[in-house]
N, C-alpha and C positions, 0 to 999 in steps of 0.2 A: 756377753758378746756371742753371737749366734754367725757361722759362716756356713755358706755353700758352695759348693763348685760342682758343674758338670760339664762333660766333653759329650760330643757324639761326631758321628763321621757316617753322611748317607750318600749310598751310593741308589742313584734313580736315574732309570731312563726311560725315554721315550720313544713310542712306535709311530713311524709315519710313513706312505706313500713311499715316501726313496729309504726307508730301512730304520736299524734302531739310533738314534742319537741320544748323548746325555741329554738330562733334564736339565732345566733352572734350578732343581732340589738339589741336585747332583752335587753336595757341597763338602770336603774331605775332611776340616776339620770347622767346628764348630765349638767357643768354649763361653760360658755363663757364668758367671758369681755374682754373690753380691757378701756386705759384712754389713751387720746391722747388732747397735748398741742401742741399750734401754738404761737410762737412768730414773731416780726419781719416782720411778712407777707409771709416769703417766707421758716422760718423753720418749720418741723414737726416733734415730739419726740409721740412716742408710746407703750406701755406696752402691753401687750394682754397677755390673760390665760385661759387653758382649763383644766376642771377636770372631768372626769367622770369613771362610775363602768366599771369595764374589761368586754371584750366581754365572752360571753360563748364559750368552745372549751370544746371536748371530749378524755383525755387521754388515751394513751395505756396502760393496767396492766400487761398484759402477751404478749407473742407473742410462737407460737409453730412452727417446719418445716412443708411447705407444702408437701402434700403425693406424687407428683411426679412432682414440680417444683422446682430450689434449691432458695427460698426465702422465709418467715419467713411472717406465718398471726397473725397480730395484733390479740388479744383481747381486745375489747375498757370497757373502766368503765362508769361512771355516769359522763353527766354532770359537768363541775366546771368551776367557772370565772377563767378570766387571772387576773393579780393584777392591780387593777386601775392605771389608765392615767393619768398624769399630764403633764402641757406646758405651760413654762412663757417663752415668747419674748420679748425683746425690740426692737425698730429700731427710724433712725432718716433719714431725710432727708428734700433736700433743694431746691427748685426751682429756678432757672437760667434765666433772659432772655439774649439772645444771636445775638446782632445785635436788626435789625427792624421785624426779621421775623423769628426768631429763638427760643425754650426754649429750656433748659434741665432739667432734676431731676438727683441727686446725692443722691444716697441711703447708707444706711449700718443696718446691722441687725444681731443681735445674735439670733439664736432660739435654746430652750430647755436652757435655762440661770443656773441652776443648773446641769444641766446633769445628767438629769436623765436617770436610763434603764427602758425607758414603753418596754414593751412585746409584741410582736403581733402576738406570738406566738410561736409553741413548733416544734420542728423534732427530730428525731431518726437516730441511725444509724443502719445498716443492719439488725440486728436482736430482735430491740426495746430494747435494755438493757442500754443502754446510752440515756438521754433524752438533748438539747442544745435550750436556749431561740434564740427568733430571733425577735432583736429587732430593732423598730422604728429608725428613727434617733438621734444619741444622741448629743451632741453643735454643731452646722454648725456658723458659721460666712461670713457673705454674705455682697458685695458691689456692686457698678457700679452705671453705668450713662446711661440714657436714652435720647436721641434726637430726638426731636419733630421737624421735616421740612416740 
């Protein structure tokens, strides 16, 4: 049994025209692992999990008509996180040899194991009155086989 774990915590900001603001990196805790078990010699079973704070973005509060084009200018607010990220994966896979000069890997993998909605962000429609998340991917189920000649 093989495990990892890492933390980090970055602090990023951005310079613009009206001063400095966090970044979207700007993230305080961020944390990674995964535990990965090999039996048999030839199988591999793997968990992995990511959790960290939401990036920062800037909401729309208002929006007005522009004075002589027909599209609608945002008024942005302060500031505020997305709602934190989470990601539990498993997968497994197995190595093949094939003839004298042959391998292959056979894989399968679930990611996002709970299904979750992370966020990665917001859009509007035409005139910012309507706000729709836009999110990450949520369970994918993945397989196949790779051949090595």
């Amino acid at each position: 049994v093989k495990t990892e774990m890492s933390f980090s915590s970055l602090r990023a900001t951005e310079r613009t025209e009206q001063g400095t603001t966090a970044s979207p990196y700007n993230i305080g805790y961020f944390w990674r692992g995964n535990v990965e078990y090999k039996w048999s010699g030839t199988w591999t079973a793997t968990v992995a999990f990511l959790f960290r704070q939401g990036s920062y973005w800037t909401p729309v509060i208002n929006a007005s008509p522009h004075a002589t084009l027909p599209v609608y200018e945002p008024l942005y607010g302060t500031q505020q996180r997305l709602p934190r990220y989470f990601l539990l994966d498993v997968s497994v896979s197995k190595l093949m040899v094939i003839g004298s000069k042959y391998t292959a890997v056979a894989f399968a993998g679930l990611s996002n194991v709970p299904n979750v909605r992370n966020v990665q962000g917001y859009t509007y429609n035409f005139n910012y009155t309507e706000k729709y998340e836009e999110l990450f991917s949520r369970r994918v189920l993945y397989f196949g086989v790779v051949v090595n000649f």
